[in-house]
N, C-alpha and C positions, 0 to 999 in steps of 0.2 A: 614420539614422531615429530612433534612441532620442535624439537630440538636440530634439524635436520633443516629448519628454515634458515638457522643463523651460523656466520662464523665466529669463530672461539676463537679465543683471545691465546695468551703463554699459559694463563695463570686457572684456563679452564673458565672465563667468564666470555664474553658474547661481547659483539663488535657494534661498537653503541651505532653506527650510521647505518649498518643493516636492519637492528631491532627497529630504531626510528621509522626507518623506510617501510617497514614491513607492518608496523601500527598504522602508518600513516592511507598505505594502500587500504586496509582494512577501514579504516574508516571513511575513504571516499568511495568505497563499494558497496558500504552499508549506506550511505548516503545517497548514492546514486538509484540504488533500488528501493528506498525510500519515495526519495521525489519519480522514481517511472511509477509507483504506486497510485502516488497523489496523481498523476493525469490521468491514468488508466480509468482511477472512479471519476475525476471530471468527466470524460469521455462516456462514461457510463450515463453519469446524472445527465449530461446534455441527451444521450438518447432516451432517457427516461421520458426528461422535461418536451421532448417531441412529441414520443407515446399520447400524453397528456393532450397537448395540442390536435393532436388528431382526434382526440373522445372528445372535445372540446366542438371541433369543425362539426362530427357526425351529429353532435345533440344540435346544433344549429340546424343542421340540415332536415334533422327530425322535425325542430320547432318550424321549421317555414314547411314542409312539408305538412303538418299538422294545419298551419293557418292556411294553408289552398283550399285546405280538406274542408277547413268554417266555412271557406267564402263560398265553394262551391255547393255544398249544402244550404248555406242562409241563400244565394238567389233563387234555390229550388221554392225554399217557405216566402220567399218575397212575391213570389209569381204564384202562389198559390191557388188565390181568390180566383184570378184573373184565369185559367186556363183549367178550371174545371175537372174534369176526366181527368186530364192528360198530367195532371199535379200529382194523383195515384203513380201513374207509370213513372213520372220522374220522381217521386218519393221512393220509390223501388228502384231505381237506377241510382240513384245520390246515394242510398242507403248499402248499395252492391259497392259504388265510388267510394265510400268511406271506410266498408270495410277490407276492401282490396288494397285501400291505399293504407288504411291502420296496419293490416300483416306486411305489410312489404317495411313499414316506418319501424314495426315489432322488430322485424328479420332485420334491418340496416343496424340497429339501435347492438339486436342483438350479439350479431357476427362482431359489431365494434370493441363492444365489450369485452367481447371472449377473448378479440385480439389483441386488445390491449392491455388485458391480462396475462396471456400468453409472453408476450414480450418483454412485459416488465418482469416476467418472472425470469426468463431468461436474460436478461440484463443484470437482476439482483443476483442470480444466481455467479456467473461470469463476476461479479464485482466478490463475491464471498469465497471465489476460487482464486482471484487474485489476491485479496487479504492473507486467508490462508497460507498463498506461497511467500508473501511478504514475511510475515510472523516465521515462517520456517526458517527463510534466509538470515533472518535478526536475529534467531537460538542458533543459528549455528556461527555467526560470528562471534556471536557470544559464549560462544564454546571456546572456541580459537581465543579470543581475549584471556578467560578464565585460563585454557592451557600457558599464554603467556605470564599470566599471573606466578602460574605455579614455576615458569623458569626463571622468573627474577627473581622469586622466595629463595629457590636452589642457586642462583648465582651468590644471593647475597648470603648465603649461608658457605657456599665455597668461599665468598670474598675475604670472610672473618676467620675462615681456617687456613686461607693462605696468608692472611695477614700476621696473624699469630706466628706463623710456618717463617716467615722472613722476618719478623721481630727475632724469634727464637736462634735463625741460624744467624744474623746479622751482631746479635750480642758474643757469636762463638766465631766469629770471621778475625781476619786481620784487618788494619785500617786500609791496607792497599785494594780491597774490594767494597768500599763503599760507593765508589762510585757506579757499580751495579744495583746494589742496594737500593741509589735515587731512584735508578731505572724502572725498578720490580716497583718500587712507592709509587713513581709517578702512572706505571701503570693498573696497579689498584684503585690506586686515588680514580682514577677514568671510568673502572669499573663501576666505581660507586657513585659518583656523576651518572652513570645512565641508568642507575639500578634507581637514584631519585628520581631521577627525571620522567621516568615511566612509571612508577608510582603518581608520580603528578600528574600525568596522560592521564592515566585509567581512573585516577580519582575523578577529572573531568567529566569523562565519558559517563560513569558511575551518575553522576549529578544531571 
């Protein structure tokens, strides 16, 4: 099928600016969804690193909510002596005020957590579905390479039986068609310029 991507030559070998052009698309496609990869999880990690900031604000809010909770109990024991009776009923009230204000600090602390658990889970999750499609799109360009692999092998394998093929008929010609001859040579010779030179490509990519 990836034979259907290139034009052929006289001699059955493949038209060196197409095959070029057609590596060359492939690698700024692999390339391109590379780097949308790379921002995808920046984008990620910055809503991560938000997530974070917010459990961050909540324990704050927990901790000053906790130190109202000191003050407003240590003035109950500070006024103790001094009001008697009435030190009972506000021990009883600071004691209702600390623990209404503990569950509500429990419940803030806790719903935080949960949530920003939740999030980040769906954030890691959304980054590991992008990975994944990344990785997919990189084996199958890499398929398509390996296919072109295998039609420069088969070119350069035609290249040497056509080569032999115009040696053989050129030693059984007369001198008045050598100058076809140059022709068929100089256009082998081209074939095998591109049959190198994408060997050099893919050695690259390889590395």
């Amino acid at each position: 099928m990836a034979e259907e991507l290139f034009k052929s030559t006289l001699l059955g070998g493949f038209d060196k600016e197409d095959v070029l052009a057609h590596v060359e698309r492939l690698k700024a496609e692999a390339w391109e969804a590379q780097e949308k990869l790379h921002r995808e999880i920046e984008d990620r990690e910055d809503k991560i690193n938000q997530l974070k900031k917010r459990l961050e604000l909540k324990d704050d809010q927990y901790a000053r909510l906790e130190s109202e909770i000191k003050e407003k109990y240590q003035k109950y024991v500070d006024n103790y002596e001094s009001i008697g009776k009435l030190v009972f009923e506000a021990q009883l009230k600071a004691d209702e005020i600390i623990a209404q204000a503990q569950k509500e600090a429990d419940s803030i602390r806790k719903n935080a957590e949960e949530e920003g658990r939740n999030r980040v889970f769906i954030v890691q999750s959304e980054v590991d579905r992008k990975l994944a499609e990344g990785k997919k799109h990189y084996m199958a360009v890499q398929e398509e390479m390996n296919a072109i692999v295998d039609l420069i092998n088969q070119a350069q394998k035609r290249f040497m039986e056509s080569y032999k093929e115009v040696h053989r008929i050129v030693d059984t010609m007369p001198e008045s068609l050598r100058d076809l001859e140059e022709e068929e040579l100089q256009e082998i010779s081209a074939d095998q310029e591109l049959v190198e030179h994408m060997e050099s490509i893919l050695g690259e990519e390889e590395e």
